[in-house]
C-alpha positions as CSV (number, residue, x, y, z in Angstrom):
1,X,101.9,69.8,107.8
2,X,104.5,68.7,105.1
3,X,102.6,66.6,102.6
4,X,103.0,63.2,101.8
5,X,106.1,62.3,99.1
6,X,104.2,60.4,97.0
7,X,101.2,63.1,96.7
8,X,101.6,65.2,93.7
9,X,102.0,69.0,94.5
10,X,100.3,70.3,91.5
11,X,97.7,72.9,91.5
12,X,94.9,73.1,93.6
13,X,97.1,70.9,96.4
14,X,97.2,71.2,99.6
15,X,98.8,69.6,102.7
16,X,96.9,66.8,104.4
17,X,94.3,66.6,101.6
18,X,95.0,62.7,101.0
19,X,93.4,60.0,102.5
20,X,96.2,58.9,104.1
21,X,95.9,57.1,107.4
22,X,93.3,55.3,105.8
23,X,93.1,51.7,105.6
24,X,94.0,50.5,102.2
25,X,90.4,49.6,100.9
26,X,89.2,45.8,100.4
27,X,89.7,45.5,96.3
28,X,85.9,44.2,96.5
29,X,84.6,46.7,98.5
30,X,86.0,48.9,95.6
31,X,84.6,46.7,92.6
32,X,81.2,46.8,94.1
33,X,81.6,50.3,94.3
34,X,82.2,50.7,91.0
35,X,79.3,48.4,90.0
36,X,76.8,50.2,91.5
37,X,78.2,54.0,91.0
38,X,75.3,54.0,88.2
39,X,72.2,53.3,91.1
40,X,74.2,55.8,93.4
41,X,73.6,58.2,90.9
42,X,70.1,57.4,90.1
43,X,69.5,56.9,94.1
44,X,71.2,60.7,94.2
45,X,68.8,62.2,91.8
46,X,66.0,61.3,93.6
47,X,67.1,62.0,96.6
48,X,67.8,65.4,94.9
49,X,64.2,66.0,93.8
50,X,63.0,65.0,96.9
51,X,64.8,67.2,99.4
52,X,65.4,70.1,97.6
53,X,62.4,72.2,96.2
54,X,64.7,74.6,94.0
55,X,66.2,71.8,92.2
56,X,62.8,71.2,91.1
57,X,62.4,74.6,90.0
58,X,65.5,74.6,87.6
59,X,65.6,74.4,84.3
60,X,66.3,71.1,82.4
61,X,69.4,72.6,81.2
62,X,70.6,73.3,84.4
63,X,69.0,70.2,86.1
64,X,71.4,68.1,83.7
65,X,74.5,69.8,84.5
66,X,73.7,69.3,88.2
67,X,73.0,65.4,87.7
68,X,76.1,65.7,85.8
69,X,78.2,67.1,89.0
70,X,76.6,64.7,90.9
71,X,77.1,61.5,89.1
72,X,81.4,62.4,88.4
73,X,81.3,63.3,92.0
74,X,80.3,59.7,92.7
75,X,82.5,58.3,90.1
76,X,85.5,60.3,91.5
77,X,84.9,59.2,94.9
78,X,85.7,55.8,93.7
79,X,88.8,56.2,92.4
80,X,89.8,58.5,95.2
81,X,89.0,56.0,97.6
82,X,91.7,53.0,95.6
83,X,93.8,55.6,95.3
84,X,94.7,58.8,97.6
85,X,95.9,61.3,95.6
86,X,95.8,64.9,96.1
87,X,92.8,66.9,95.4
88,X,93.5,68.7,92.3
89,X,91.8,66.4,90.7
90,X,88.7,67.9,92.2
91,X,88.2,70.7,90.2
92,X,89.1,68.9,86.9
93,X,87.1,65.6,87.3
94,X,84.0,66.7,89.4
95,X,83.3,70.7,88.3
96,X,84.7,70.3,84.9
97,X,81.6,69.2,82.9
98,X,79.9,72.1,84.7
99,X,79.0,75.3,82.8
100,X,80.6,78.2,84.3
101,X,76.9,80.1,84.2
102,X,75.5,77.3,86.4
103,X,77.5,79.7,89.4
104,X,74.9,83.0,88.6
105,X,72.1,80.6,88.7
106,X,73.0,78.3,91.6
107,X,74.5,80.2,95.0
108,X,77.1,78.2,97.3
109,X,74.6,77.4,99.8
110,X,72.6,75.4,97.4
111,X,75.8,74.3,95.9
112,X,76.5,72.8,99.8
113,X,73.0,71.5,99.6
114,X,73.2,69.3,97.0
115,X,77.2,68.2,98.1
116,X,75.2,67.2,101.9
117,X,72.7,65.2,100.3
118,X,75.4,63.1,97.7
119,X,77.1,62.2,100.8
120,X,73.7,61.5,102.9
121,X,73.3,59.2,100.0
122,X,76.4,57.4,99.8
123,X,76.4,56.6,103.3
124,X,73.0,55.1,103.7
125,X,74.6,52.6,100.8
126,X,77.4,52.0,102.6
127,X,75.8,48.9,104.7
128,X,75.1,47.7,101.4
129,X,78.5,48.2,99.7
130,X,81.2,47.0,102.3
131,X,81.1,44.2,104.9
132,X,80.8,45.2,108.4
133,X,84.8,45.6,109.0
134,X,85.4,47.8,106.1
135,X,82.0,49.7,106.9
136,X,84.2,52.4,108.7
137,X,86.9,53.0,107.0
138,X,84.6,53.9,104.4
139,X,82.5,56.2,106.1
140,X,85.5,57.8,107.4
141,X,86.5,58.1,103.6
142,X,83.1,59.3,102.7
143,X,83.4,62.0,105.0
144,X,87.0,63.4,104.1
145,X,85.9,63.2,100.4
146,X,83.1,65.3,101.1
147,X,85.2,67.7,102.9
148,X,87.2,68.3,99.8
149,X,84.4,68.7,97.5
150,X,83.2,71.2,99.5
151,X,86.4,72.8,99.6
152,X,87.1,72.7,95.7
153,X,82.9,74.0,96.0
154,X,83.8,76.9,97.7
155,X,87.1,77.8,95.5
156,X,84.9,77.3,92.2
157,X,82.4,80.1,93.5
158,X,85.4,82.2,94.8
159,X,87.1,82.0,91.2
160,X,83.8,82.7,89.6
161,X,83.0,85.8,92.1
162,X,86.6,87.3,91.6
163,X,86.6,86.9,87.4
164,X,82.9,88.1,87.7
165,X,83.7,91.3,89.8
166,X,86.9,91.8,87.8
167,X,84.6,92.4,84.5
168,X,81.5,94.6,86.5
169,X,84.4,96.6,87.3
170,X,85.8,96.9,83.8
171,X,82.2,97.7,82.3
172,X,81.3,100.2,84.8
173,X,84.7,102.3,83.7
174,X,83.8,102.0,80.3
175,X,80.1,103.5,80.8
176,X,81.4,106.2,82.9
177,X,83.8,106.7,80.5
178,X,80.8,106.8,77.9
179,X,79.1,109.3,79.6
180,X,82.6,111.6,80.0
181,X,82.5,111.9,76.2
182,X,78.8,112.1,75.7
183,X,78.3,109.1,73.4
184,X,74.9,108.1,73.2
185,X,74.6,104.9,71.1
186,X,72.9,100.9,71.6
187,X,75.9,100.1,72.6
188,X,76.4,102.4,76.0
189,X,72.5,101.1,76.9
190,X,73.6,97.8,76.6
191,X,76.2,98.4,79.2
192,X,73.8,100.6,81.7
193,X,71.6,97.4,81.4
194,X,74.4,95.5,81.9
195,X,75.6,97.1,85.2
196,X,72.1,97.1,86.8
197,X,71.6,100.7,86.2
198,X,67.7,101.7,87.4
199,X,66.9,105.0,88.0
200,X,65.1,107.3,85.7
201,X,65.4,110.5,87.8
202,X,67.4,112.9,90.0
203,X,70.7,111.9,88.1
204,X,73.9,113.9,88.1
205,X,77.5,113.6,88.2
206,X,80.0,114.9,91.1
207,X,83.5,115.2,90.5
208,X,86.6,115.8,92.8
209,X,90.3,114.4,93.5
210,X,90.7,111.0,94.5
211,X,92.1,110.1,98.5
212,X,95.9,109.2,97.7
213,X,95.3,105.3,98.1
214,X,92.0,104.4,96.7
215,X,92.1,100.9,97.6
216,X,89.8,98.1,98.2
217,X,88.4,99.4,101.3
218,X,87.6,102.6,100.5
219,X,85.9,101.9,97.3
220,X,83.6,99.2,99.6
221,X,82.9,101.9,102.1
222,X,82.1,104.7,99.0
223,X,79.7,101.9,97.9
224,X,77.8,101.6,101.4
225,X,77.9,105.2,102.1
226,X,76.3,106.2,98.6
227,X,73.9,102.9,98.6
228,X,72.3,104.4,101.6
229,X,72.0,108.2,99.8
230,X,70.9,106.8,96.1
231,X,69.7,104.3,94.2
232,X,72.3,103.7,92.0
233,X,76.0,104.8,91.3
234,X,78.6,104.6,89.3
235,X,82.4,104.9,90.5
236,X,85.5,106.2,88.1
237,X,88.7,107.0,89.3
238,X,90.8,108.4,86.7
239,X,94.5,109.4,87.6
240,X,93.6,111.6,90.2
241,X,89.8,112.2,90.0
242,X,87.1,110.7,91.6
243,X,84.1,110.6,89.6
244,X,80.6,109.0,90.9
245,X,77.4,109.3,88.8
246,X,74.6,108.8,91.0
247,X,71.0,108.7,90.6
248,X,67.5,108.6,92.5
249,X,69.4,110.5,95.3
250,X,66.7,110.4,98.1
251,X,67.8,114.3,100.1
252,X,70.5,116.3,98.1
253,X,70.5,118.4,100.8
254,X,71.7,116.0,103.1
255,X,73.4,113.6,100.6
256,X,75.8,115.8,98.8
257,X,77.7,116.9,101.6
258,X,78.0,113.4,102.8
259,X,79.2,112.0,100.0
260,X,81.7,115.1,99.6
261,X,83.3,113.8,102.7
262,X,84.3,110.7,100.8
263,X,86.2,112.3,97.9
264,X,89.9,113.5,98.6
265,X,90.9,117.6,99.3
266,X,89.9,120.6,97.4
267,X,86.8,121.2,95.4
268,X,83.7,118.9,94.6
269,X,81.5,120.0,92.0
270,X,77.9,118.5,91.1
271,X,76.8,119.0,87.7
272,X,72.4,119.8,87.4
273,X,70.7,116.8,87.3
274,X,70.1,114.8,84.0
275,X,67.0,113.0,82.7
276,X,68.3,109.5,81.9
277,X,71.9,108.4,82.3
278,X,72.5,108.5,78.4
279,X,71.5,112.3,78.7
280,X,74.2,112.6,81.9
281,X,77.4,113.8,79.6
282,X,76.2,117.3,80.0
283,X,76.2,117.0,84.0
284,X,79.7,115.3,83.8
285,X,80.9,118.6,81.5
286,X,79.6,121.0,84.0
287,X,80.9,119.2,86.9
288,X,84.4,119.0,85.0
289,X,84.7,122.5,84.2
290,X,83.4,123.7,87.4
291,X,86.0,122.2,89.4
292,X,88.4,123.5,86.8
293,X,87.2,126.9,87.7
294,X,86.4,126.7,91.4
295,X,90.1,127.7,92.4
296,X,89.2,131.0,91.4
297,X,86.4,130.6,94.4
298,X,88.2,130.0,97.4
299,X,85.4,130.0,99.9
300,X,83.4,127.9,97.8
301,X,81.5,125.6,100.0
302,X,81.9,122.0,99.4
303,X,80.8,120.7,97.5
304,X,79.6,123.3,95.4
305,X,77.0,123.3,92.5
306,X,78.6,123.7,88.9
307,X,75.9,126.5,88.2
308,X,76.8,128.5,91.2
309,X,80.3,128.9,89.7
310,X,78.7,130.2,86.3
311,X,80.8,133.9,86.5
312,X,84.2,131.6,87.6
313,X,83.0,129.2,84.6
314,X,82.8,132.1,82.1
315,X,86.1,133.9,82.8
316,X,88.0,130.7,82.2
317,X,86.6,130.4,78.7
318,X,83.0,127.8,79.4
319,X,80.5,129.0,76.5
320,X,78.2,126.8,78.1
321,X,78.2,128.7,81.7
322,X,78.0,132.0,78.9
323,X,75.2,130.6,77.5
324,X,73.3,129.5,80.5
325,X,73.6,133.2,82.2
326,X,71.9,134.3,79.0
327,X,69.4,132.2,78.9
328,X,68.4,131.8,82.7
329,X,69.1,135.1,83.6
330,X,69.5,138.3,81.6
331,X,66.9,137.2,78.8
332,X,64.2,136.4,81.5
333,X,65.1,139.9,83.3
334,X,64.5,141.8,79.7
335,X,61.1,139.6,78.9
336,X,59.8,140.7,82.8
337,X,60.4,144.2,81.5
338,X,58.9,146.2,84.5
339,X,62.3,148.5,84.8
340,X,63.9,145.0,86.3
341,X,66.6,145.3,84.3
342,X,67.5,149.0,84.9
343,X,66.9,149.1,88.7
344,X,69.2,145.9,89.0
345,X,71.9,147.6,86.9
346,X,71.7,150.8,88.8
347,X,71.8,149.1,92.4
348,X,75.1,147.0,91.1
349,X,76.7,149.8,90.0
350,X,75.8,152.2,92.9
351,X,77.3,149.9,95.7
352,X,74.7,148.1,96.5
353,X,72.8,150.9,97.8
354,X,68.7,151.4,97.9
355,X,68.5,155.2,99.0
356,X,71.0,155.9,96.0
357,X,69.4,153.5,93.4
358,X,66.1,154.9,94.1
359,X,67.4,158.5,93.6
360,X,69.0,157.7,90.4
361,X,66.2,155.8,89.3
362,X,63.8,158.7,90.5
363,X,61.4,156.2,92.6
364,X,60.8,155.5,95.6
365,X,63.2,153.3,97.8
366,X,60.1,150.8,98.5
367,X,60.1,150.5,94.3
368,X,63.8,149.3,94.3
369,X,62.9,146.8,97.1
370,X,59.8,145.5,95.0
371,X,61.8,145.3,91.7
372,X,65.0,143.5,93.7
373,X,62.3,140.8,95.0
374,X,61.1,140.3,91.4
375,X,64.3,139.8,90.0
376,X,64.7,137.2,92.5
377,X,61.8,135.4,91.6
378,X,62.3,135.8,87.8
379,X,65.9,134.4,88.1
380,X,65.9,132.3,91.1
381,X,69.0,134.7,92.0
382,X,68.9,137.1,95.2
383,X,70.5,140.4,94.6
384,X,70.5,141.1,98.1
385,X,72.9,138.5,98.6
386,X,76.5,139.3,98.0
387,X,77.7,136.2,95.9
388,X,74.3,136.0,94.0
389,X,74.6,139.4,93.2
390,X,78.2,139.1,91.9
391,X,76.3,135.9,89.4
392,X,73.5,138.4,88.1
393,X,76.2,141.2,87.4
394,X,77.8,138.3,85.8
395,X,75.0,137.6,83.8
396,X,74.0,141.1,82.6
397,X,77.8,142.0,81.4
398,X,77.8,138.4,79.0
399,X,74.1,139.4,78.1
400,X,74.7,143.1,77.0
401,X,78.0,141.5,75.3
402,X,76.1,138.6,73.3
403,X,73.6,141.0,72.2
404,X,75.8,143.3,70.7
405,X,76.0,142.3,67.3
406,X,72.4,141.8,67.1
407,X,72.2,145.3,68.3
408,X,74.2,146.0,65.1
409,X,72.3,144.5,62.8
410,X,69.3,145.7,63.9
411,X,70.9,149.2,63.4
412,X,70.1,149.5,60.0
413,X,66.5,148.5,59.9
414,X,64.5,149.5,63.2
415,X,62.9,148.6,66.4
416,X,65.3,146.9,68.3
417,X,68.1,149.3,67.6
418,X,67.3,151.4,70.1
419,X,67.7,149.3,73.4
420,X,69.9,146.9,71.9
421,X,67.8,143.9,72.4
422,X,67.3,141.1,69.8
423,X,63.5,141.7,68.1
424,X,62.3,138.1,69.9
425,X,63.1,139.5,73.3
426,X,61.5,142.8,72.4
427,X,58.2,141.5,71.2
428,X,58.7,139.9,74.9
429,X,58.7,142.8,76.8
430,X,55.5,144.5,74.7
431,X,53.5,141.4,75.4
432,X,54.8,142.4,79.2
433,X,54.2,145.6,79.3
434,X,50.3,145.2,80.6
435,X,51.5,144.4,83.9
436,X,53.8,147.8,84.0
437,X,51.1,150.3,85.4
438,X,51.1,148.6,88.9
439,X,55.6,149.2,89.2
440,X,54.3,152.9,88.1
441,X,51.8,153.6,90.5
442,X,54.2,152.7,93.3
């Protein structure tokens, strides 16, 4: 419907929002308006604490501004009424003096409440401020004024959801940008505060491309789907990569490859879990570097832990996978002692072959078997199984490598020259070497 040529078209109007097709109001009816627009607005306040048990429960502060809505809404009635104008004036005159935090403290609904019971209160006056002709037309007016209100209510909350959402959105990239490079400062736990952030446990990172479009939509379906698997997350798109930092995930097993299904094709790579989401950088850096390295993987399942791609990891040049096979795997097969290491080296190298392991070895075939279960519950890595086996041969080359020039030093001055272990590692083995009469008697 075209509006009205003398209605302003300024912002915030809209067609038909005048009062036009209204009587022209009786110029007393609109003096005794204005007369009494102070006990409307007492009458309102009252009528306020009466009805509405969470106004009573707000603070003074906020109980003010409120009163404060209330009382221009009355006033602006008034002039409304002498004088149909458009209803930009809404916004300006009635929500102006409000504080834009009254919007996190007071939802819509109650924001409708308190619009329904201003009206309520205007018309139960309205016997007592127009003669019985004009009694309608003002009623009528009431009504369309309170229509607009509610309107310019509604677009208020709107503008504050949209700015709001705008800035979680901009302070979430910045902590998962945080955790990317590892900083650890007040600042980044102001942020997690400031997001919501909750959990304490069972946080990690997973990291894969993006779907082509990542619009709207999809980010509110990743944020269902995940809320359902985790307590919390985190969403990060950058250029091409999806990143999500969840935590309190309820059943990896379960969750991980649903999530997975979310991210775009190729690889997705968790990284282990982290203690806190300061401590999370070094999930994100195994995640990234495993997905730079699963390529060379191409059955990897999806998605795919970053510590199962430990010997990929190492060949493209990550000290930290290099590290982590030391550490996890070929120091704790040394400390066991027990001829662990040396009957797993032999069965490697031998094809994968008990009978001929046990023969080079000069035990019996039921020995090999008993020292292959060990090194699976030492490392957590069956050698019976064909890609676990390939991680622990992974493990012993970069641990007979990184002991090398300890193995040198030691040359010159004794007891770990001999075996080329590091003197911590041997002193290991001696304190293990108690338990080596029961792998002899077999």
């Amino acid at each position: 419907m075209p509006q009205p040529a003398e209605a302003p078209t300024g912002a915030g109007s809209a067609p038909g929002a005048t009062n036009a097709g209204i009587a022209p109001p009786d110029p007393a009816t609109v003096e005794k308006l204005r007369a009494t627009i102070g006990s409307l607005s007492t009458a309102t306040l009252k009528q306020l604490d009466a009805d509405l048990p969470w106004y009573r429960g707000l603070r003074p502060d906020e109980r003010s501004a409120l009163g404060m809505v209330a009382q221009k809404g009355i006033a602006s009635f008034v002039n409304w009424y002498q004088k149909p104008v458009s209803p930009a004036w809404v916004l300006s005159d009635v929500f102006g003096t409000a504080p834009t935090e009254l919007t996190r403290s007071i939802s819509l609904q109650k924001a409708l409440q308190l619009i329904r019971v201003v009206v309520q209160v205007v018309e139960d006056h309205v016997p007592f401020l127009a003669p019985a002709a004009d009694q309608g037309p003002l009623r009528e007016a009431v009504l369309r004024y309170s229509r607009e209100v509610a309107f310019a209510a509604a677009d208020v909350y709107a503008r504050a959801a949209e700015t709001r959402g705008s800035w979680d959105t901009r302070l979430e990239a910045l902590v998962v940008d945080a955790i990317l490079r590892g900083e650890s400062s007040d600042a980044l736990r102001s942020r997690i505060a400031a997001v919501g952030w909750k959990s304490q446990a069972r946080i990690t990172v997973m990291v894969g491309s993006a779907p082509q479009e990542p619009n709207v939509g999809f980010l509110n379906e990743l944020r269902r789907v995940t809320g359902r698997l985790a307590e919390d997350v985190l969403v990060g798109i950058q250029g091409e990569r999806l990143i999500l930092v969840l935590g309190g995930v309820r059943d990896a097993a379960k969750a991980y490859p649903r999530i997975s299904e979310l991210f775009g094709e190729g690889a997705v790579v968790f990284g282990p879990e982290a203690e806190s989401l300061v401590a999370a950088s070094s999930s994100a850096q195994a995640a990234f570097a495993g997905l730079t390295a699963a390529r060379a993987w191409p059955a990897a399942p999806r998605p795919v832990s970053s510590e199962d791609l430990w010997p990929e990891r190492v060949m493209s040049g990550d000290d930290t996978a290099r590290r982590a096979l030391v550490r996890t795997i070929y120091r704790p097969l040394l400390a066991a002692a027990n001829g662990l290491e040396p009957t797993l080296s032999a069965y490697l190298t031998l094809g994968h072959s008990l009978e001929a392991t046990s023969r080079s070895l000069f035990v019996h075939a039921n020995t090999v078997r008993y020292r292959l279960r060990r090194v699976c519950d030492v490392t957590g890595w069956d050698p019976l199984i064909p890609r676990e086996a390939y991680v622990l041969q992974t493990a012993l080359v970069v641990g007979r490598l990184s002991a090398m020039p300890s193995a040198s030093a030691a040359g010159t001055g004794g007891a770990g020259a001999g075996n080329g272990r590091t003197p911590r590692v041997a002193a290991s083995e001696r304190g293990a070497s108690a338990t080596a009469g029961k792998t002899a008697a077999l």
